[in-house]
N, C-alpha and C positions, 0 to 999 in steps of 0.2 A: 500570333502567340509570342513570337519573340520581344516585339513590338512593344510589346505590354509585360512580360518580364522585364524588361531595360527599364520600364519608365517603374518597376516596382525595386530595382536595384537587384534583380532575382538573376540576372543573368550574367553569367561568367565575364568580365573584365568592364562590368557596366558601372555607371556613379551611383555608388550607396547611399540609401538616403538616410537622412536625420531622425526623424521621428515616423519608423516604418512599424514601430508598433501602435501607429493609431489607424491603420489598415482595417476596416471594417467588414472588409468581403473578400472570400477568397477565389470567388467566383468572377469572371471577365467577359464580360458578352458583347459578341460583335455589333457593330454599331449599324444604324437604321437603313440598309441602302435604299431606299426611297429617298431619302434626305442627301445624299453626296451629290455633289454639284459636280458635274463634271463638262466643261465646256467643250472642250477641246476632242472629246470621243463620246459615242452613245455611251449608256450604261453597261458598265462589265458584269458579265453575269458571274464573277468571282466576287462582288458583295454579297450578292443573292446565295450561295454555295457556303457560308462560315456558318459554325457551331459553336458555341459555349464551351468553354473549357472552367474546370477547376483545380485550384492549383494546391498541390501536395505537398510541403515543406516543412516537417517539423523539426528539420533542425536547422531552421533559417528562423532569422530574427523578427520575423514577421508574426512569427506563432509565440515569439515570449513571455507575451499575456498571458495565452495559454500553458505554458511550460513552469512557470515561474521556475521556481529551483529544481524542479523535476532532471533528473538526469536520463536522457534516453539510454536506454538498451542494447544491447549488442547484439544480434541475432545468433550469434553463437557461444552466446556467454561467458565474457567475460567478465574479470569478478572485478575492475574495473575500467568501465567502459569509458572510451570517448571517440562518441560520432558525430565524423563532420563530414558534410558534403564533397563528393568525389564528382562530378559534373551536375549537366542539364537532368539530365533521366529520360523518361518515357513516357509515351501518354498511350493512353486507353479510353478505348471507346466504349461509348456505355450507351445503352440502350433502354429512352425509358419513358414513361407514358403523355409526354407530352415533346417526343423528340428523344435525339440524340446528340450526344456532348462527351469530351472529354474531360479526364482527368489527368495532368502530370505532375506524373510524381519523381522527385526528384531521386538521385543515386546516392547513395552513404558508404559512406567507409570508419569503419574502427581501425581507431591509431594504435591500438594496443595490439590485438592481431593483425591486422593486414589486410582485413578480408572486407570484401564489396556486397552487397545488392541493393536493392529496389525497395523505396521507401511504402509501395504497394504490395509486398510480397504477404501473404495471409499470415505466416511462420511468425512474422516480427509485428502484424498488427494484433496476435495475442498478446503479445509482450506488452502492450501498450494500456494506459487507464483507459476507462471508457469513455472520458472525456474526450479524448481523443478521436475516438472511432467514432462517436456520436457524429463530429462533423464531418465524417464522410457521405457524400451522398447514395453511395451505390455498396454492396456487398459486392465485395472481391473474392473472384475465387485465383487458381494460380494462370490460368489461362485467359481465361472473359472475366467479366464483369456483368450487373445485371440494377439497375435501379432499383432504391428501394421503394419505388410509388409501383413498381411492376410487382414486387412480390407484395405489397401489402392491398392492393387491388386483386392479385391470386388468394391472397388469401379470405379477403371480404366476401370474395362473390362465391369462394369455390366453384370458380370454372377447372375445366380441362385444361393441361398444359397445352394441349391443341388448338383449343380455341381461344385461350389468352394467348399465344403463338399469332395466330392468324389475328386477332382484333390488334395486336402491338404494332406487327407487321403493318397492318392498312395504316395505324396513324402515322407511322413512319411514312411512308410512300404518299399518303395524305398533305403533310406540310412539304414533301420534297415538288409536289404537283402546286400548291399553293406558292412555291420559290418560285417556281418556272411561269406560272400568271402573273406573279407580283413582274419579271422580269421583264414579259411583254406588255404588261401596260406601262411600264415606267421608260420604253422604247415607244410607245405608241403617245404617249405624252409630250414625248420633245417630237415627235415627228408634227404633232397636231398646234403645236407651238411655232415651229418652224413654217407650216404651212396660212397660219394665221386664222385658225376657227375661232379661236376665243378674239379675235378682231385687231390683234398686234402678231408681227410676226417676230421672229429672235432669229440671229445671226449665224445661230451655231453651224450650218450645214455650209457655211462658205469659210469656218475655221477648223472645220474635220477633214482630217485627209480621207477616209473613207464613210460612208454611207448604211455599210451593208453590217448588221447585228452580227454580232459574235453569236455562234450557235451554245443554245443552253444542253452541256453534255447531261450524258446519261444519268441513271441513280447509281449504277455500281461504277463510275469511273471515280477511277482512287484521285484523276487530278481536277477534279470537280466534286461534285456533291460528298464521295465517296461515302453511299449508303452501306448500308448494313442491316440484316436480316436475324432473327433471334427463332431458332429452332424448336419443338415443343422436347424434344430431348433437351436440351439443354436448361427449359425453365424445368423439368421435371427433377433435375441433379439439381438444381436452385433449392426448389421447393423441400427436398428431401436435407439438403443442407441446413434452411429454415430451419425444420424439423427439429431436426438433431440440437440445433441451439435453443429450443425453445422445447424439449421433451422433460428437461427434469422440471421446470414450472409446471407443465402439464400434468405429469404423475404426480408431484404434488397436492396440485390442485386436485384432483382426484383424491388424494390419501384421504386430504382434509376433509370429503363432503362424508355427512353422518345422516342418518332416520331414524325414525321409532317404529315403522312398517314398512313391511320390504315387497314389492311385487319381481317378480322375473320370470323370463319367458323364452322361450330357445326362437331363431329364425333363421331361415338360410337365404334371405332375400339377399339381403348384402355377401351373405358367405359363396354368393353360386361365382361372385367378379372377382375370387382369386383361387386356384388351381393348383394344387400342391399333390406330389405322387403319392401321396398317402390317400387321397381321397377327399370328397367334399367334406366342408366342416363347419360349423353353425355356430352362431353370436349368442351366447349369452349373457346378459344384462340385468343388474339388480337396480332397483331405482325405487326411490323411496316416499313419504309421501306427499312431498312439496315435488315431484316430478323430476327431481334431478337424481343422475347416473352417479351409483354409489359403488359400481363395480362393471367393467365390461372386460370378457374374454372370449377367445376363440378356440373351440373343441373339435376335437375331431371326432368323440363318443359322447353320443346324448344320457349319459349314466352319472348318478350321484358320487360316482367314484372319481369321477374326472372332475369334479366342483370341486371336492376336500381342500385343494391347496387354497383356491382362494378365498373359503369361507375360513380357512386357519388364519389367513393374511388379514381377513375384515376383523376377526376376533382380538387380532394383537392391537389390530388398531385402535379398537375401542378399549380396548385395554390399555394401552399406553395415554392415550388422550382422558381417558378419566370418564368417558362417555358411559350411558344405560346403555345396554345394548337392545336391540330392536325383540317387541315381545310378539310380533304378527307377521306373518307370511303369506301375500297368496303368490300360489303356484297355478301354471296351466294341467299340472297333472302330475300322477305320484304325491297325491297330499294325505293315504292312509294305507294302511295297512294293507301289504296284497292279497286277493281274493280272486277266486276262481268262478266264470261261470259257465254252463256249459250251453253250447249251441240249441237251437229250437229247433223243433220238429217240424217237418213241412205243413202248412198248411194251419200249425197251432197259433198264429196270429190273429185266425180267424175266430176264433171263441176268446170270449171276454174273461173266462176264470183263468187264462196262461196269462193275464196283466193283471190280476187283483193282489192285494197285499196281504198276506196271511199272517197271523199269530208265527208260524216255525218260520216265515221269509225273515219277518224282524228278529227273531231273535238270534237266527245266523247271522243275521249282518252285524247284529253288535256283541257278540259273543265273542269273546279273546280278547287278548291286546290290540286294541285299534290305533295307535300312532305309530306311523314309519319311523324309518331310521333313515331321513333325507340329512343330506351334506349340511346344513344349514340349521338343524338340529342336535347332530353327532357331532360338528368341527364349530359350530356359532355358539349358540345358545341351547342350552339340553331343555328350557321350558317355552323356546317359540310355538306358538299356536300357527301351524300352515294350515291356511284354507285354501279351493277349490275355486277356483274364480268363475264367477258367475257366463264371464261372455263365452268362454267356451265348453261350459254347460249346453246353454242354448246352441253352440254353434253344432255341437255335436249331433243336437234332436233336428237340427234343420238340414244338417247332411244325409240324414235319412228317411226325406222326404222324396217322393217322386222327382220333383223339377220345382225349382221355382217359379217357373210360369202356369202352376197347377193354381185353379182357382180357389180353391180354400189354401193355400200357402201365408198367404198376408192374414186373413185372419187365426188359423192356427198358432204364427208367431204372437202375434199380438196377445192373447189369449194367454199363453206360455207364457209371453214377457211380464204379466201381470198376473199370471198363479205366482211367480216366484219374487214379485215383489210387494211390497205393501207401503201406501203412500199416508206420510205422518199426515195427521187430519189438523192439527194445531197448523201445521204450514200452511197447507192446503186453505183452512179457514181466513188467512191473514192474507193470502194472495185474491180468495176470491173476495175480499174486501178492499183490497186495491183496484180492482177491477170495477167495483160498483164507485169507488171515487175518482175514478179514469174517465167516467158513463158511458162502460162497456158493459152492456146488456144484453143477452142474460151471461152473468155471468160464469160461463164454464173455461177455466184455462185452458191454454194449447196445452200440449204434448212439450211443447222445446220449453213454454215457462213453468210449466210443473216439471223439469227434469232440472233447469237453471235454480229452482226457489223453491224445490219442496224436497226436507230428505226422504227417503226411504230406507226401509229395512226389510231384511229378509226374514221371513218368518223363523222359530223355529219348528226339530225336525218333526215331529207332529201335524202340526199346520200344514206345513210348508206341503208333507206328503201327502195330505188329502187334496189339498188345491192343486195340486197337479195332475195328481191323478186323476181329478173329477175333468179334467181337459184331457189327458189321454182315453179316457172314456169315450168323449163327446167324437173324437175323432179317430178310433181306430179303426172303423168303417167306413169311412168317410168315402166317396168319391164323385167324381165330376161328372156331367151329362153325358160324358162318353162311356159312362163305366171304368174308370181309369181312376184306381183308387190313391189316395192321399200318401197312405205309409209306405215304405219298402219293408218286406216281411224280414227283415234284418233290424227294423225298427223295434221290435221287441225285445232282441238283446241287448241293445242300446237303451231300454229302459230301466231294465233289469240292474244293467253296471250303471245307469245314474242313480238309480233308488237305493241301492247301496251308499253309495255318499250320500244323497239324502239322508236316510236314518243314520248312517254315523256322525251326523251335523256339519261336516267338510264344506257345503253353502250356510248353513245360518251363521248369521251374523255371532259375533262373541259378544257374552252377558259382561258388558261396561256397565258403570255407576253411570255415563253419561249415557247412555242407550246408543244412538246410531253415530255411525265412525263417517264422522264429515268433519271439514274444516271451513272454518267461516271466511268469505271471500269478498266482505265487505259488502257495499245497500247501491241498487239501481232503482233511480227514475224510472217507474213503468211508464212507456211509452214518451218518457221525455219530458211529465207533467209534473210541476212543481207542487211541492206541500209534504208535509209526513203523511198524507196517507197512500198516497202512492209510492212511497219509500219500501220496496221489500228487499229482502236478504239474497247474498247468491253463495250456493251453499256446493262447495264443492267435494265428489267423494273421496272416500281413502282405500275401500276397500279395489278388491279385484284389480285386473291388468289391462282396463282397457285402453288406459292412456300407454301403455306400451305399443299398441298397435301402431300408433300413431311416429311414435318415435322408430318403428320398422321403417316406416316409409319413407322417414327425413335420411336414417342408417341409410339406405340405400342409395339417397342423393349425394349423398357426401362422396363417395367414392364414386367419380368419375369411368366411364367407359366400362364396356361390358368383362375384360378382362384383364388385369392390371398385374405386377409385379408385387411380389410380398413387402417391400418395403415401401410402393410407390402407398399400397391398400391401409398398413399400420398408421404411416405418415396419416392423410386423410382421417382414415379412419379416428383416430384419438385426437386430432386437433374438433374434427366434427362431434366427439362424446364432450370432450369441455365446454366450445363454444356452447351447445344442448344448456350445460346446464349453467352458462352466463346466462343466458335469455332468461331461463326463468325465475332467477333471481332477480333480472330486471323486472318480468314480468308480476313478480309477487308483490311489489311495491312495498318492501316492508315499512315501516315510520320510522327516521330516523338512520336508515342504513344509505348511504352513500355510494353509488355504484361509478366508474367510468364508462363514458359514452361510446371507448373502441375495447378494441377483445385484443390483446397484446399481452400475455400473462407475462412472458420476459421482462418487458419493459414497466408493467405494475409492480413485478418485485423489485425491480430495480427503483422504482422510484420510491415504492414504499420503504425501502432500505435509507435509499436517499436523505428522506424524508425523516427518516427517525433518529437519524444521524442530525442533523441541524438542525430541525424544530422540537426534537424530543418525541415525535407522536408521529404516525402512520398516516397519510395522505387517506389511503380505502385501507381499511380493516376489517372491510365485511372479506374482501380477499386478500389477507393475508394467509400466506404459502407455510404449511406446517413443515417445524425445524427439525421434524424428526422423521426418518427414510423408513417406513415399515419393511419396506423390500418387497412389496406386492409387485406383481408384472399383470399386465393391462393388454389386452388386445392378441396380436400374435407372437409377443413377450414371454407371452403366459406358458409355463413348463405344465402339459398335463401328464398324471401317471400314469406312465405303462405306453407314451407313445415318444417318438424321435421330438424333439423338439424342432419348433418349423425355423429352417435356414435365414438370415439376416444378414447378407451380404452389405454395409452400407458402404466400407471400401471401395468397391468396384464402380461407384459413380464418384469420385472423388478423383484416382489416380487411373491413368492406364499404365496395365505392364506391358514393359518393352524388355528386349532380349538386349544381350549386348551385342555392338554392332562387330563385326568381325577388327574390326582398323582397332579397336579397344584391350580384344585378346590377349594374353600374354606372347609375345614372340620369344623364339627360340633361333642360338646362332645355327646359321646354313653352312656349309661346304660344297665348293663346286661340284667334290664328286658325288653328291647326292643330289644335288640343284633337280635331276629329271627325275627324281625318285617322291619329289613334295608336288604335291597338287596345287594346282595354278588358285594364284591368291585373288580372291573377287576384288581387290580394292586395285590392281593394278595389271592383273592378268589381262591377254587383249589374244586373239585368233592370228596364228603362224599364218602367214603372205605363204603365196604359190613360189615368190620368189626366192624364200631362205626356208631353210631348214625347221624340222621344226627343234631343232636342240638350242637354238642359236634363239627362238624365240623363250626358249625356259632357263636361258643362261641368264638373258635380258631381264624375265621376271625374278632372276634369283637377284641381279642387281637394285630390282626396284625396290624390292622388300630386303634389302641389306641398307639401302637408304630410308625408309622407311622406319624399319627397325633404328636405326640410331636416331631420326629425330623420336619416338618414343619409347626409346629405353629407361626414360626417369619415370615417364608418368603414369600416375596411380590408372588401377584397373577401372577400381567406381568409386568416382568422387560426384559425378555429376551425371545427367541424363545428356544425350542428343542434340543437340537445336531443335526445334519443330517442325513439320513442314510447313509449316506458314505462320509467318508475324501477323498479328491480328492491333494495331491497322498497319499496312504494307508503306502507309508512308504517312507524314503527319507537317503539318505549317508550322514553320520556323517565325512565321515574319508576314507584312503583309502583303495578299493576295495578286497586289497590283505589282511588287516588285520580283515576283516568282520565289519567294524564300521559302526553301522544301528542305524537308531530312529524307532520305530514303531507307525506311529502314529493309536489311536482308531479305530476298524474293527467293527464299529455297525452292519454290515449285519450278524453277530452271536449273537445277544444277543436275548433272548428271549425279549417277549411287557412286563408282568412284570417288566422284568430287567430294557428295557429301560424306565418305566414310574417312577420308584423307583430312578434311577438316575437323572433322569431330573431334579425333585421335589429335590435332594440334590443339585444340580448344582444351582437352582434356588435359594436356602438358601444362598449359599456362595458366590455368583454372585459378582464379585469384590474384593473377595480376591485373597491373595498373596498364592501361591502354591495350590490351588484349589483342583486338582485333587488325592493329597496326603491325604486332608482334607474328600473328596467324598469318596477317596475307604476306608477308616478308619472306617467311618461312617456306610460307607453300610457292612464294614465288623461285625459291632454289631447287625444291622439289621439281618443278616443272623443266629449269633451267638445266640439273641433272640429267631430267630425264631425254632432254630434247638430243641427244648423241645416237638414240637408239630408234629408229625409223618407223619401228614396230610400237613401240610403247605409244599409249594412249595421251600421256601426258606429253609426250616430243612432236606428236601430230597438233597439240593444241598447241604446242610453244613455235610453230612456225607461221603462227598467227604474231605481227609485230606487236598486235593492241591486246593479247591477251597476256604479254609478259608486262608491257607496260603499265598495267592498270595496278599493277602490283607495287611498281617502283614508286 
């Protein structure tokens, strides 16, 4: 690494070069060790052990291209700034789907304050254009780093952070396995050479002083391979970071989708994988009639009361956009007026007059005001028409059936599913004439191509009730060779409350000028046969929710593992309702409408901004991001009345809190004659010897924190956090492999809590200066030096070590 700063002019007192702004890559990759000739030794397995690194300089002249007049930033704002590089810097390991590699980045200083940090620090790469940030390869956070081919593979597949965890992990250890082969056949080569199998032999083994291979160390030795491991906590704080930088695209994108009919449907499939002490709570979803999500939230009461907000939010929306607002509704239930009915009498199932429909049955049921007061009529639109959705109509008459494995169950359904609908004969006519041009004879369609190529309607309430009921007839005494009869004698009140909607028309279709509520879905090749007469239509529906069911199932894929965290659930959850409705925008193929082939809303507005800034016109504008915030909340966002709103800690995977460490505290001056009266100080306190007293031992301590105290009697209480317990990488190549050039950076996981509370507290004193660390060990080297008079002191026991006062000097 060094090696290759020098020859870019990047390194502290190296020759500058001339024209270092025609630098084409900032990237530097070790070179082939298969190909180094090495005669005089086998092959070192420290070719085989180097990484990639890329290099971070933007306020080196390297990036001037990229800078032109841009003035970089001060990280702490000043009003103006001038930053120039204060050394080397640091590098960082990154972990990422085809390996691991560094980034260094170099150290900055502003001339105008004084003050240092890291040209990596996330603080100052907000600061920056995105020009900028764009050529970084890895999202940085303030501790690790993470690739972005790793987060944008989490995000394609939506895997687990667990198991994009463990498949990252294997490729890592993957190419670390394939170094260690590469090693042994390139030692097995010059041995076979040497030996003379290929028919000449080479000299090398009488110019090697030794014979025997260097062993290829481990994957975790920091002075070889020095692997590294990515935890599924830590892609899960990744993914939730994504998130967060990619959620106001997302609600956008949401604001923006509109329809003209609404279906929705409550589920708790996906609601059972997040657990909140209020109690389970269930997805609600409006989606319209091109199949995409016009609205998703999470409830914790299945009642109209708890909708109101966000049919008020849908309302502004379409209000403010200039949009019609939707005139049709189906719902899975609550689509009229309530109504009472009362239980059956035992054994009344059994006679046919407690099922027949009377003159007084109808005119109860449609006597009164028959339209509800649903959320999406009183807070949307006051003249939506909400219908009764057909599939769980049926679903209802089939749950009150004996078993499904009763023998008449498949025909019963069947029978039902064709009282309640009615198959247009014009379609029907036009298919079964593709069929006799296919010379498929005789011809009677399937079932899947009369449901792909013919619409249907639902009768109205009239019809509809006689065709039904002439099947309830047919089967209310139904049973099997066993005697084992077809209904549950509960099936009768379950007729009762569907014949109700029946006669208030809650299933018939609505009286359109165009008759049945389909969209045209463009012409298939029957069977694959060329010609217009095998060309029929495919006709797809609008009414009812059945394609909601469908989207329960995917809902519940998107959120990973059985039970998850409320922020890990939202995350997922709303990135999985957009993605939903990119595909079927793909999927509609409109003419004309222009789609991108990845799912990145962040980076589409961005470019679509881009884009209109320098061409004048919008790359996609089927996705363009609407400019205006209705303030709807989506998901677990979503405030319902009358309940706590669910907790959203996103904080706490971000930062951890730490306390202040005692060495930081304010001190206070001591007096000998109180010295035994203050309790022993954790940074310096140590257990009274058999042999002295124990007053002599808390005089001792009173002197170590009387020196203590004056080297931090200046400095601030909180300026800064700790060190870490561990630098992440613990040490990093200076130079190359074969001449030993290493930096080692700080190994806190040896330093005794003394140690590290005595240094903190210097660090904390010098906070902002120049050469720091030079300044700290100097310091603490008098401290030691102090202390070493006092037999008992912890620090006078170390200072009788000669190498541990030295290492200071």
């Amino acid at each position: 690494m060094r090696t290759e700063m020098q020859d870019l002019g990047l390194w502290p007192g190296s020759r500058p070069l001339r024209n270092i702004g025609n630098a084409i890559s900032l990237w530097r990759h070790p070179p082939q060790p298969e190909l180094i000739d090495a005669v005089s030794e086998l092959p070192s397995p420290n070719f085989f052990q180097l990484h990639p690194f890329f290099i971070w300089k933007p306020e080196n002249e390297i990036m001037s291209r990229l800078k032109n007049n841009y003035i970089l930033p001060c990280l702490h704002g000043c009003p103006h700034p001038h930053v120039v590089s204060a050394g080397v810097g640091r590098p960082r390991v990154i972990v990422g789907c085809s390996g691991q590699y560094y980034i260094l980045s170099s150290r900055l200083c502003c001339k105008s304050c004084k003050k240092n940090w890291f040209a990596d620090s996330p603080r100052w790469l907000e600061k920056l254009p995105r020009r900028f940030t764009n050529l970084l390869p890895a999202f940085l956070t303030y501790k690790k780093a993470i690739c972005k081919s790793v987060m944008d593979e989490l995000r394609r597949t939506g895997k687990s952070p667990t198991d994009m965890a463990n498949q990252v992990n294997e490729l890592m250890h993957l190419k670390y396995e394939r170094a260690h082969l590469a090693y042994l056949q390139s030692i097995e080569s010059v041995w076979d050479a040497e030996a003379g199998v290929h028919g000449q032999k080479t000299i090398g083994q009488f110019v090697r002083k030794s014979n025997t291979p260097r062993p290829f160390s481990s994957y975790e030795d920091p002075k070889g391979w020095c692997g590294v491991s990515v935890s599924s906590f830590y892609l899960t704080d990744c993914l939730l970071e994504e998130y967060r930088r990619q959620e106001p695209a997302l609600s956008r994108l949401l604001q923006g989708t509109f329809g003209q009919v609404f279906r929705s449907d409550h589920t708790r499939k996906v609601a059972r994988k997040v657990t909140l002490a209020s109690g389970t709570m269930s997805s609600y979803a409006v989606m319209n009639e091109n199949w995409l999500i016009v609205s998703w939230v999470m409830v914790q009461s299945e009642t109209e009361r708890s909708l109101e907000p966000m049919y008020q939010g849908m309302a502004k929306r379409y209000t403010d956009a200039g949009v019609e607002k939707a005139g049709f509704h189906w719902v899975d239930r609550d689509c009229c007026a309530s109504f009472r009915i009362s239980d059956s009498i035992p054994s009344e199932h059994l006679n046919w007059d407690a099922w027949k429909t009377t003159p007084s049955i109808v005119c109860e049921a449609t006597a009164g005001p028959l339209a509800n007061t649903c959320a999406s009529r009183s807070c949307f639109n006051n003249n939506i028409v909400v219908k009764l959705d057909l599939f769980h109509c049926l679903q209802r008459f089939s749950r009150q059936c004996t078993s499904e494995h009763h023998p008449l169950f498949s025909s019963f359904c069947q029978l039902l599913s064709a009282a309640f609908t009615v198959v247009d004969q014009e379609d029907l006519k036009k298919l079964k004439e593709a069929y006799v041009f296919c010379g498929i004879l005789p011809a009677n369609p399937t079932k899947q191509h009369t449901r792909e190529h013919c619409r249907t309607r639902i009768p109205q309430p009239t019809e509809l009730l006689d065709r039904v009921e002439r099947v309830m007839k047919h089967f209310h005494l139904a049973k099997d060779p066993n005697d084992v009869p077809l209904f549950k004698p509960s099936m009768l009140k379950t007729w009762r409350i569907q014949r109700v909607h029946i006669l208030r028309g809650c299933l018939s279709d609505p009286e359109l000028s165009e008759g049945i509520m389909y969209r045209y879905g463009g012409t298939l090749q029957l069977n694959h046969v060329p010609g217009e007469g095998a060309k029929v239509p495919i006709w797809i529906p609008v009414r009812g929710t059945s394609q909601q069911e469908g989207y329960h199932f995917h809902q519940a894929q998107w959120v990973t593992g059985n039970l998850v965290s409320t922020e890990l659930f939202q995350a997922q959850g709303m990135t999985g309702v957009v993605r939903w409705n990119y595909k079927r925008l793909v999927d509609l193929k409109q003419p004309g409408v222009v789609l991108p082939a990845v799912f990145d809303p962040a980076l589409i507005a961005e470019l679509n901004t881009a884009s209109k800034r320098v061409t004048g016109q919008e790359k996609y504008p089927a996705l363009q991001i609407s400019n205006r915030d209705t303030g709807e909340k989506f998901g677990l966002d979503y405030i319902e009345p009358g309940c706590r709103p669910v907790p959203l800690d996103w904080d706490k995977y971000r930062t951890v809190k730490r306390e202040v460490p005692p060495a930081l505290a304010p001190q206070f001056p001591l007096s000998p004659s109180t010295c035994e009266q203050v309790p022993s100080s954790p940074v310096l306190a140590v257990r009274p010897s058999a042999a002295q007293p124990a007053s002599s031992s808390s005089c001792a301590e009173y002197e170590d924190k009387v020196i203590l105290q004056e080297i931090l009697q200046d400095s601030p209480t909180k300026t800064s956090l700790p060190l870490p317990q561990r630098s992440s990488p613990r040490s990093a190549r200076t130079g190359p492999v074969k001449t030993g050039g290493r930096v080692f950076v700080l190994d806190h996981t040896r330093w005794t809590p003394p140690m590290k509370e005595v240094i903190d507290g210097l660090l904390q004193k010098h906070h902002g200066e120049k050469e720091i660390l030079k300044i700290v060990d100097k310091e603490y080297a008098q401290v030691v030096i102090q202390a070493a008079t006092d037999p008992n002191s912890l620090p006078g026991k170390a200072s009788r070590n000669p190498g541990t006062v030295a290492q200071f000097n």
